[in-house]
C-alpha positions as CSV (number, residue, x, y, z in Angstrom):
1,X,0.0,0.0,0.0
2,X,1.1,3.7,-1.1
3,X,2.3,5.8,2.0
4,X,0.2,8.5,2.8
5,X,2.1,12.1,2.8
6,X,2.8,13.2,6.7
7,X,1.1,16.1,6.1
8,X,-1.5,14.9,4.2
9,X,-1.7,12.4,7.8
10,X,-1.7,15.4,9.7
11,X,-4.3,17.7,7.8
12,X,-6.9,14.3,8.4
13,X,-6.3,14.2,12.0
14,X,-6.6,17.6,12.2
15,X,-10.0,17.6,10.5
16,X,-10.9,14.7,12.0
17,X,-10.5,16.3,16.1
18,X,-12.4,19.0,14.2
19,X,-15.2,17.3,13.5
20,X,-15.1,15.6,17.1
21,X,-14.7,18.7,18.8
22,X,-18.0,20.6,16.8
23,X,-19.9,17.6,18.1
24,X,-18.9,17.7,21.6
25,X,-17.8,21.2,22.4
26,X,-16.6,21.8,25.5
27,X,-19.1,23.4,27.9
28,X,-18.0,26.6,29.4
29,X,-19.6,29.2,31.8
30,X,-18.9,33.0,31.0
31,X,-16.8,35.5,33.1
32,X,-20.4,37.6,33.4
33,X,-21.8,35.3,34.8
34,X,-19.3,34.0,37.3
35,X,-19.0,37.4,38.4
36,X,-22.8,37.4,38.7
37,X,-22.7,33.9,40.9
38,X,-20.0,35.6,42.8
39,X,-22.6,38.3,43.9
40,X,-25.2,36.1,44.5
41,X,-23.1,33.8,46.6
42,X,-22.1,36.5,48.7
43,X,-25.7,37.7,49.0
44,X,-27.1,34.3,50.1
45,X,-24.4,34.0,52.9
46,X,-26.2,37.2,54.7
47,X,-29.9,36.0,53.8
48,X,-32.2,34.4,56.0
49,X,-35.2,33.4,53.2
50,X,-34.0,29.8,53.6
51,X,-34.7,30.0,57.5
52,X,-38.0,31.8,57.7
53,X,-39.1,29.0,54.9
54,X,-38.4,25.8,57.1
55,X,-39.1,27.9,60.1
56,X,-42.8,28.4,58.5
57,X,-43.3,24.7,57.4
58,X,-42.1,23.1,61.0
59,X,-44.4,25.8,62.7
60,X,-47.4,25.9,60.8
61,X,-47.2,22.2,59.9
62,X,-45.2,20.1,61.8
63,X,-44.7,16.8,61.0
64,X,-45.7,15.4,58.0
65,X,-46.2,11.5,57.6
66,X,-47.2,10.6,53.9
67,X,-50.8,10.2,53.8
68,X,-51.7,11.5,57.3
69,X,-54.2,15.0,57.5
70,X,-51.0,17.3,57.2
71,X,-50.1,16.0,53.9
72,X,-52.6,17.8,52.4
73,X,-51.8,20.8,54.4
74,X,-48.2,20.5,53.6
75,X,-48.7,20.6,50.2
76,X,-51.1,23.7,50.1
77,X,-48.5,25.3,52.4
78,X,-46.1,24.6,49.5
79,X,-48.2,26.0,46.5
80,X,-49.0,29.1,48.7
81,X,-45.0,29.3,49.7
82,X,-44.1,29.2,46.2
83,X,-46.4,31.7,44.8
84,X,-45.4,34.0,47.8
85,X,-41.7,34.1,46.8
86,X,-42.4,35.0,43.2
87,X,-42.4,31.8,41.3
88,X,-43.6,32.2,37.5
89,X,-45.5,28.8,37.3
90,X,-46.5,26.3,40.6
91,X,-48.2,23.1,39.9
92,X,-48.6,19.5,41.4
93,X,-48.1,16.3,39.8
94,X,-49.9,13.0,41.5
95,X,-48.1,10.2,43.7
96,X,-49.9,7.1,44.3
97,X,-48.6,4.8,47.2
98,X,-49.7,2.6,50.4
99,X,-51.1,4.5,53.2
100,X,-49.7,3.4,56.6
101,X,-51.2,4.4,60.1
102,X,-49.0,4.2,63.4
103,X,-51.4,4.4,66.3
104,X,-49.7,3.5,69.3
105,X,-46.8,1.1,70.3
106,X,-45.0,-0.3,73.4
107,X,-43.2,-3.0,74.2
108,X,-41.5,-4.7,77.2
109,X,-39.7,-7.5,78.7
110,X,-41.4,-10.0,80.1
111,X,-39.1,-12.1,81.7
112,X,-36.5,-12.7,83.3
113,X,-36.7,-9.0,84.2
114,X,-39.9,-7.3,83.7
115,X,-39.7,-3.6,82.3
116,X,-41.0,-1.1,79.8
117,X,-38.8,-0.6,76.6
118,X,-38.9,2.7,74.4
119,X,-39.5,2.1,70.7
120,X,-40.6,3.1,67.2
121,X,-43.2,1.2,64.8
122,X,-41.4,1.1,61.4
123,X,-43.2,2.1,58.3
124,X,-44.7,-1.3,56.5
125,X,-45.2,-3.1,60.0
126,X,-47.9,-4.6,60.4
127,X,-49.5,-4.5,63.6
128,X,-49.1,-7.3,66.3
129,X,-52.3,-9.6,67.3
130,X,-54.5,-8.5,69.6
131,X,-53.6,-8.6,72.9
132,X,-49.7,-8.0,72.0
133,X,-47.5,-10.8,70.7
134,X,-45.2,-12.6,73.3
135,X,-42.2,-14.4,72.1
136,X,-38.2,-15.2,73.1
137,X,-36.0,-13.1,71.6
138,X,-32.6,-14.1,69.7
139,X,-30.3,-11.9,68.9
140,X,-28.1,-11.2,66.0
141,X,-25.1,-9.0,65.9
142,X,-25.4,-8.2,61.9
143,X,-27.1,-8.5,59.1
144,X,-25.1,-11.3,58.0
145,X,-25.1,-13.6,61.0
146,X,-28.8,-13.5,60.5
147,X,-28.7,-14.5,57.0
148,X,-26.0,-17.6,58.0
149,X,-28.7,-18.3,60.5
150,X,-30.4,-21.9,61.0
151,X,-34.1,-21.1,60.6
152,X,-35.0,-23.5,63.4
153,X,-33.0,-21.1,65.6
154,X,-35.4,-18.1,64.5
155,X,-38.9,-19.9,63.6
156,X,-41.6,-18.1,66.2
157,X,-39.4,-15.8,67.6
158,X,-38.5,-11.9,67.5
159,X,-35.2,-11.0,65.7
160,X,-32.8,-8.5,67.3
161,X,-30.2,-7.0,65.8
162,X,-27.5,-5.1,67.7
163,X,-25.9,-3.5,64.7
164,X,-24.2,0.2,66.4
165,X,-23.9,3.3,64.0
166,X,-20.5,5.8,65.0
167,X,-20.6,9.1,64.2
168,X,-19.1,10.3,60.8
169,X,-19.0,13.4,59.1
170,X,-20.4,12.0,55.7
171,X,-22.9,9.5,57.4
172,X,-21.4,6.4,56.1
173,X,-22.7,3.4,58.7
174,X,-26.2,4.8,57.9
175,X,-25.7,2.8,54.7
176,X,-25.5,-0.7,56.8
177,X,-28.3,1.1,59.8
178,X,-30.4,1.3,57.2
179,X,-29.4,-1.8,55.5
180,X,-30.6,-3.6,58.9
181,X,-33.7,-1.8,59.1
182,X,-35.0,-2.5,55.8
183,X,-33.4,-5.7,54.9
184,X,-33.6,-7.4,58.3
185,X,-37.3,-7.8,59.0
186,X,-38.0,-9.5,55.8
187,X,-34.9,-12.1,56.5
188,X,-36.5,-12.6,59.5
189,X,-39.4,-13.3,58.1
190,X,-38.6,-15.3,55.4
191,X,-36.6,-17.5,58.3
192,X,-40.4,-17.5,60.1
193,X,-39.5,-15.0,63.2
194,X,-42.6,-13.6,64.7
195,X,-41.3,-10.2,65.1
196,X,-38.1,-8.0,64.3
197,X,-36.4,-5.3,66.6
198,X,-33.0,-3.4,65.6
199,X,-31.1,-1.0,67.7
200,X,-32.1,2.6,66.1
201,X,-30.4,3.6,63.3
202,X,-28.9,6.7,65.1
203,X,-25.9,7.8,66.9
204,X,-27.1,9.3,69.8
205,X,-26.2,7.6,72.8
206,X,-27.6,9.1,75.6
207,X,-31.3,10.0,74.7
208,X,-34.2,7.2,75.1
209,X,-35.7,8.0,72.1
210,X,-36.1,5.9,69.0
211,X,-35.6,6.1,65.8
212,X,-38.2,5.2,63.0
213,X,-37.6,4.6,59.8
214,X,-38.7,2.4,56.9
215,X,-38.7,-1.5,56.2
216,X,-38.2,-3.2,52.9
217,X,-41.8,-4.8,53.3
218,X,-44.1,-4.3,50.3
219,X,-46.5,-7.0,50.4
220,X,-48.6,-6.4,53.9
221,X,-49.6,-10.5,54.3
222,X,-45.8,-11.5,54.1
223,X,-44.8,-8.9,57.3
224,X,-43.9,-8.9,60.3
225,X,-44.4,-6.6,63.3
226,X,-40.9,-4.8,63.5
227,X,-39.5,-1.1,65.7
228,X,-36.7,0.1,66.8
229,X,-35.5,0.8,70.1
230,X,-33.6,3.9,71.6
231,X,-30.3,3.2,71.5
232,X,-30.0,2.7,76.5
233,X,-33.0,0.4,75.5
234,X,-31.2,-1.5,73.3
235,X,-28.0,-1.7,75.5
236,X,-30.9,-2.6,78.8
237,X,-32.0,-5.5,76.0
238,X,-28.2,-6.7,75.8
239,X,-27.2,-6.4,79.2
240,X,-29.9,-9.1,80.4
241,X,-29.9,-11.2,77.2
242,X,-25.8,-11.4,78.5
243,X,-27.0,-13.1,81.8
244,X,-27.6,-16.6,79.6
245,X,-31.4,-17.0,80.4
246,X,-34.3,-16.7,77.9
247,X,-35.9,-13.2,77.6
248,X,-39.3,-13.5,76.7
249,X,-40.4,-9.8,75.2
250,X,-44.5,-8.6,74.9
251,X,-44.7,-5.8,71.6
252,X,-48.1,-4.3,71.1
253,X,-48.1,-2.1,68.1
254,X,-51.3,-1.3,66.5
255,X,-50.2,0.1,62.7
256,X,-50.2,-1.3,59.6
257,X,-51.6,-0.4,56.0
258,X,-54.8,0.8,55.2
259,X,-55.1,1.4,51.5
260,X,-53.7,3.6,48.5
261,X,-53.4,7.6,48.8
262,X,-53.3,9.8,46.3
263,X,-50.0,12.7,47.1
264,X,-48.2,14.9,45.2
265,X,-45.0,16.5,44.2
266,X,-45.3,19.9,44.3
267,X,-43.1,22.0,41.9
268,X,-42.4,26.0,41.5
269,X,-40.6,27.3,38.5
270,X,-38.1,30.7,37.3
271,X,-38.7,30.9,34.2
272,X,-35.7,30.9,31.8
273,X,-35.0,33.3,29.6
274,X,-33.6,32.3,26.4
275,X,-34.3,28.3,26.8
276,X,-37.1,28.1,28.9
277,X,-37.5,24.4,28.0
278,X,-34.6,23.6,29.7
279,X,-34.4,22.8,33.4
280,X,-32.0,22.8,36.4
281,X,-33.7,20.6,38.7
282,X,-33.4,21.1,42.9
283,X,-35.6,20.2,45.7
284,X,-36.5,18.3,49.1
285,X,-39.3,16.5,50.4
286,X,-42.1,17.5,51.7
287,X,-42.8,14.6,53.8
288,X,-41.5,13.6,57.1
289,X,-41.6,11.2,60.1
290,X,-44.0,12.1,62.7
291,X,-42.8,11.9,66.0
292,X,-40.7,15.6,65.0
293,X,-41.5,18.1,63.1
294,X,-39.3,17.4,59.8
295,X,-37.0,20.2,60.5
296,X,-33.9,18.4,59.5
297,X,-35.6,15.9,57.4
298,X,-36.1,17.6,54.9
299,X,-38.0,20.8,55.5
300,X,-34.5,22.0,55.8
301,X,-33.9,21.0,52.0
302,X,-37.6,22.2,50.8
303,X,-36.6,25.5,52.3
304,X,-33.0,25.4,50.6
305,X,-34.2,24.8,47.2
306,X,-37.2,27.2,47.6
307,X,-34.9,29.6,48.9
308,X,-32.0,29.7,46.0
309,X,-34.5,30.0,43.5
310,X,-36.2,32.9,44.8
311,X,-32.5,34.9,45.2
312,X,-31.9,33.9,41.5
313,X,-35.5,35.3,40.9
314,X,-34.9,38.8,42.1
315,X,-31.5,39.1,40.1
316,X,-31.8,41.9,37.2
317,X,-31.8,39.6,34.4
318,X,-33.5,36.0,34.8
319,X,-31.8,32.8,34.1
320,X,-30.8,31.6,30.8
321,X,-32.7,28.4,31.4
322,X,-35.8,27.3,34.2
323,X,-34.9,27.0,37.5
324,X,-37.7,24.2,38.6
325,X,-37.6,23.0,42.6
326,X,-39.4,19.9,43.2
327,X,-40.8,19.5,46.9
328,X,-41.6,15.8,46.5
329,X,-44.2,13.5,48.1
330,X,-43.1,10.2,50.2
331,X,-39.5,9.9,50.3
332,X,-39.6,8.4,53.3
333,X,-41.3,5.3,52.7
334,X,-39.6,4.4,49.2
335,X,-38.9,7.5,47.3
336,X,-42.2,7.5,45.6
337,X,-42.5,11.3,44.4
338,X,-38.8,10.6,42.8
339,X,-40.0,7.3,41.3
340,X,-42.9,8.4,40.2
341,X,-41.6,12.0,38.7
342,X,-39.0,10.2,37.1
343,X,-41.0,7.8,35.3
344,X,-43.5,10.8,34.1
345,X,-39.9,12.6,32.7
346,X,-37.9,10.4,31.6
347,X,-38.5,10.9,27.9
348,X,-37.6,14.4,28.9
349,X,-34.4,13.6,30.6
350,X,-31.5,16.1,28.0
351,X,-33.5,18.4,28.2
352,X,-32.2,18.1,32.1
353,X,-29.1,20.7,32.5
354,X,-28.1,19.2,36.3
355,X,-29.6,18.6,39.1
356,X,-29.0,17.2,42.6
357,X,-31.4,17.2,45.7
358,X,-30.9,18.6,49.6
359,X,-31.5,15.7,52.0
360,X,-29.0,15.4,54.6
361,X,-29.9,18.2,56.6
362,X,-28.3,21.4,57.4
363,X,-25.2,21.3,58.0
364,X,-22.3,23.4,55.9
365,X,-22.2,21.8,52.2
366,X,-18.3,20.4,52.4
367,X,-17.9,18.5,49.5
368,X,-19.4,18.3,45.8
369,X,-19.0,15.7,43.3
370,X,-20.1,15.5,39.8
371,X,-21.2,13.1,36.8
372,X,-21.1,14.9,34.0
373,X,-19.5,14.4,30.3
374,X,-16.0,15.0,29.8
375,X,-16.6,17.6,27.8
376,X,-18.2,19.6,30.7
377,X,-15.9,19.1,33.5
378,X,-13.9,22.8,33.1
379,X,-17.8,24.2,34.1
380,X,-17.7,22.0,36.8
381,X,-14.1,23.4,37.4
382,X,-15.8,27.1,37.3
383,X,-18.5,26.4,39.9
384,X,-15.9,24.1,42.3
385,X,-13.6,27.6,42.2
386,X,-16.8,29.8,43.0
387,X,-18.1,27.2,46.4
388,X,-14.4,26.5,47.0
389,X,-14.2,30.2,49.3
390,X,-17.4,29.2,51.6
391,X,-16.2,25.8,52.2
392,X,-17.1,23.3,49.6
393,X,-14.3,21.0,48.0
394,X,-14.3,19.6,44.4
395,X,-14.0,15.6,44.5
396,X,-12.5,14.8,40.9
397,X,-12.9,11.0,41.3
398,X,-16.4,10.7,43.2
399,X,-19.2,10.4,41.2
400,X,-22.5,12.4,41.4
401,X,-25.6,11.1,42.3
402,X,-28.8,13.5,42.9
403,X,-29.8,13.1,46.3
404,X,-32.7,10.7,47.3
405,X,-35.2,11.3,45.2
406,X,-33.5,12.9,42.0
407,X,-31.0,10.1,42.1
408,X,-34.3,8.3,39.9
409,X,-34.0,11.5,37.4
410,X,-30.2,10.7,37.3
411,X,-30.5,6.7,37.0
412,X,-32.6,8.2,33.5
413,X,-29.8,9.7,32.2
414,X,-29.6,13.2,34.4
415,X,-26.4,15.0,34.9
416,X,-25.9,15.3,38.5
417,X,-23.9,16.8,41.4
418,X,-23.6,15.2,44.9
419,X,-23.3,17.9,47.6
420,X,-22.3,16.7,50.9
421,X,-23.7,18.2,54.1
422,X,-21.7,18.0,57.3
423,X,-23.9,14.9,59.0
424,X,-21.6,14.3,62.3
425,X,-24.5,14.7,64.5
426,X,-27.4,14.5,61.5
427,X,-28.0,10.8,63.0
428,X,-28.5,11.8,66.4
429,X,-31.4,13.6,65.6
430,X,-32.8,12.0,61.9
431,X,-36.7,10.1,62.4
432,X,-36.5,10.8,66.0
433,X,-39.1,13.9,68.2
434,X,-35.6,15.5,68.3
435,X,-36.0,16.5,64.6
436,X,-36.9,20.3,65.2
437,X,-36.5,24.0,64.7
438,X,-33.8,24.1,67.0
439,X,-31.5,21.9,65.2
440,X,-31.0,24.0,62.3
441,X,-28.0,27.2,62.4
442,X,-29.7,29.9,60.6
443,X,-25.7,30.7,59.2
444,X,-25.1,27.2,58.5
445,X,-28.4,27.0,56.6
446,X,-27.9,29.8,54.2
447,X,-24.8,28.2,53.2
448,X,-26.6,25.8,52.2
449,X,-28.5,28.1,50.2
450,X,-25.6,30.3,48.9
451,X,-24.2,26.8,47.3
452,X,-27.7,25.7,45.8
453,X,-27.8,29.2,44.4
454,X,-24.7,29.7,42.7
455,X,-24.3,26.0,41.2
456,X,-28.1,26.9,40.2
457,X,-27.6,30.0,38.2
458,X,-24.1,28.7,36.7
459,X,-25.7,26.0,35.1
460,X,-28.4,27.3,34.0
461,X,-25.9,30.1,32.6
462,X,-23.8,27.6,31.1
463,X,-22.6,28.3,27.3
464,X,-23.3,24.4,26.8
465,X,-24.8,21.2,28.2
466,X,-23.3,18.5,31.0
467,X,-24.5,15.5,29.3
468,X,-27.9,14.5,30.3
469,X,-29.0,11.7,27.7
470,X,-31.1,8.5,27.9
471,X,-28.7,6.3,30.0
472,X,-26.0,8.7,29.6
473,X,-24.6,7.6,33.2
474,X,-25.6,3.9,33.5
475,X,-22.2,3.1,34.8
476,X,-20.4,5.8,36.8
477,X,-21.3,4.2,40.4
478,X,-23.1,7.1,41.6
479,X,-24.9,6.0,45.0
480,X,-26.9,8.4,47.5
């Protein structure tokens, strides 16, 4: 075969990165509008909208299980909250899911020590027969012992597991808490336990107070009656199950589910300017455990997406493309407003600049990770320079995920951020009557907002896309 010229070689490859380049230009964000972020970062550091939002929904609302009376109210309360700040278009999409009732619950040992025990119901249980159920207890130290477990060992009696969460500034043992908490009491029943009890899923250790949560039940006639007890309950439990004898525990719980409800996402959108079609998507849910009043989890994250919209409102010039801020329906018990908004927009999914979700509470944002094409990682570059002076680090190598319920948007195909909140003491308070008001720094809030804010507007200012496509990030590992 002929050789071909040098620079003939050259000129092709040349024409050919040409070519690659005009179809995957690099996204870039303009020096006007950095400056612009810069401003309204600096702005939202001194503002107190996110505050008096969450401040209003934990005072006029209070808690807000899925499906109870204040859902309904929580959700007007949102529509009128958006329109208040100035949003251009408010609307609600419908959730469907099971409604569950907690009525009452208590428990207690029976023998060989008799004595009250402080616990949760968990959302699925089922509630026990009438009269209570009695039963020995056995007790597990993980997850995995109770899967190695003989089911002769467990058949007809209640499960413990002692599994202990430590303190971390990222949260990470929640991932196995919350493993035991939804995983466990359907081992258990499958193994043909009568009931399930884990230590909370918290980190507090001095507070008698449990912590609910969720269980992986989904089909009410294969459950079990399962809670959690306050962490000195749990330690009371271990202490006389260590004397050798049998401990024989009463739980009387009276929950269980009732039927379907019919919830809703609630959305409020700034309308872009030149691509109104276009959407950076933020939010929180609405919903929260009932023995607090949600303050932490998540009005906190409702009120920091509310918030950074309206401060991008009231700039001089709106946003190139829609800011929209999704407070969504029943994360709690399955992430059904994310499942069931990303089902309804997934054929809409490139049209999806970024997006990521607040729902870790309120501490300081310390760390933000992206997934994003390669081709947009110098934007990414832009915003990690403008967060990096109140706090917020740039992880290169960790993916992006969403948050809870926009991590479904993002399984799609949606570009996506991760943006960590300091959660060192988040666990001593999360799906416990200590989620309130009081928790929350009004400084370390607005952070919050100032960060929500600036990667908003950036984005939406962006000369370019980050890659949002059906499937477009399948494989990067993101996990929230």
């Amino acid at each position: 075969m002929r050789p071909v010229p040098l620079t003939l070689l050259a000129a092709s490859l040349l024409l050919a990165t040409g070519i690659a380049s005009a179809a995957n230009p690099t996204t870039t964000i303009s020096a006007t509008a950095v400056k612009t972020a810069e401003q309204l970062r600096d702005k939202a550091m001194l503002d107190d909208t996110g505050y008096r939002i969450v401040e209003s929904l934990t005072t006029e609302i209070g808690p807000r299980l899925a499906g109870s009376d204040a859902d309904q109210r929580a959700r007007d309360w949102a529509v009128a909250k958006f329109k208040a700040l100035g949003y251009d278009k408010v609307y609600t999409e419908e959730v469907k899911y099971p409604l569950w009732v907690r009525r009452s619950e208590h428990a207690a040992i029976v023998a060989p020590f008799p004595q009250s025990l402080v616990l949760s119901a968990l959302g699925y249980s089922p509630g026990t027969p009438k009269g209570g159920l009695t039963a020995q207890v056995v007790k597990f130290d993980s997850l995995d012992a109770l899967k190695a477990a003989d089911p002769d060992s467990v058949k007809g009696k209640i499960v413990y597991i002692g599994y202990r969460m430590q303190r971390a500034k990222d949260g990470h043992d929640y991932g196995m808490g919350s493993a035991v908490r939804t995983g466990g009491p359907v081992l258990a029943q499958t193994k043909g336990a009568a009931g399930f009890l884990l230590r909370s899923a918290g980190t507090d250790a001095d507070q008698r107070i449990a912590h609910t949560g969720v269980t992986g039940f989904r089909d009410p006639a294969k459950a079990i009656p399962a809670a959690a007890l306050s962490n000195p309950d749990a330690d009371q439990l271990e202490r006389i199950l260590a004397y050798g004898k049998p401990v024989t525990l009463k739980l009387d719980l009276d929950c269980g589910v009732v039927g379907e409800y019919t919830g809703a996402n609630v959305i409020g959108e700034i309308t872009g300017r030149k691509h109104p079609d276009q959407v950076v998507a933020i939010g929180g849910h609405l919903d929260s455990w009932d023995p607090g009043t949600g303050a932490i989890d998540d009005g906190a994250g409702v009120a920091i997406a509310m918030a950074a919209g309206k401060l991008i409102h009231d700039l001089p010039q709106r946003p190139d493309r829609t800011i929209r801020v999704i407070a969504f329906a029943n994360e709690e018990m399955g992430l059904w407003g994310g499942r069931a908004y990303a089902d309804k927009h997934a054929g809409e999914v490139a049209k999806f600049q970024l997006g990521t979700e607040s729902d870790f509470g309120a501490g300081p944002v310390w760390r933000m990770s992206a997934s994003v094409k390669p081709q947009a990682r110098d934007a990414i570059d832009q915003i990690a320079k403008v967060l990096a002076p109140i706090g917020v680090a740039y992880d290169t190598k960790k993916p992006g995920g969403g948050g809870s319920d926009l991590s479904q948007m993002h399984g799609k195909g949606m570009a996506a951020l991760s943006l960590t909140q300091d959660g060192t003491h988040y666990f001593d308070w999360h799906h416990t009557s200590n989620d309130t008001l009081d928790k929350i720094d009004p400084k370390q809030l607005a952070q919050n907002v100032a960060v929500y804010a600036t990667f908003s507007y950036m984005a939406a200012q962006a000369d370019g896309d980050f890659g949002s496509a059906p499937g477009a990030f399948a494989n990067d590992g993101a996990g929230e």
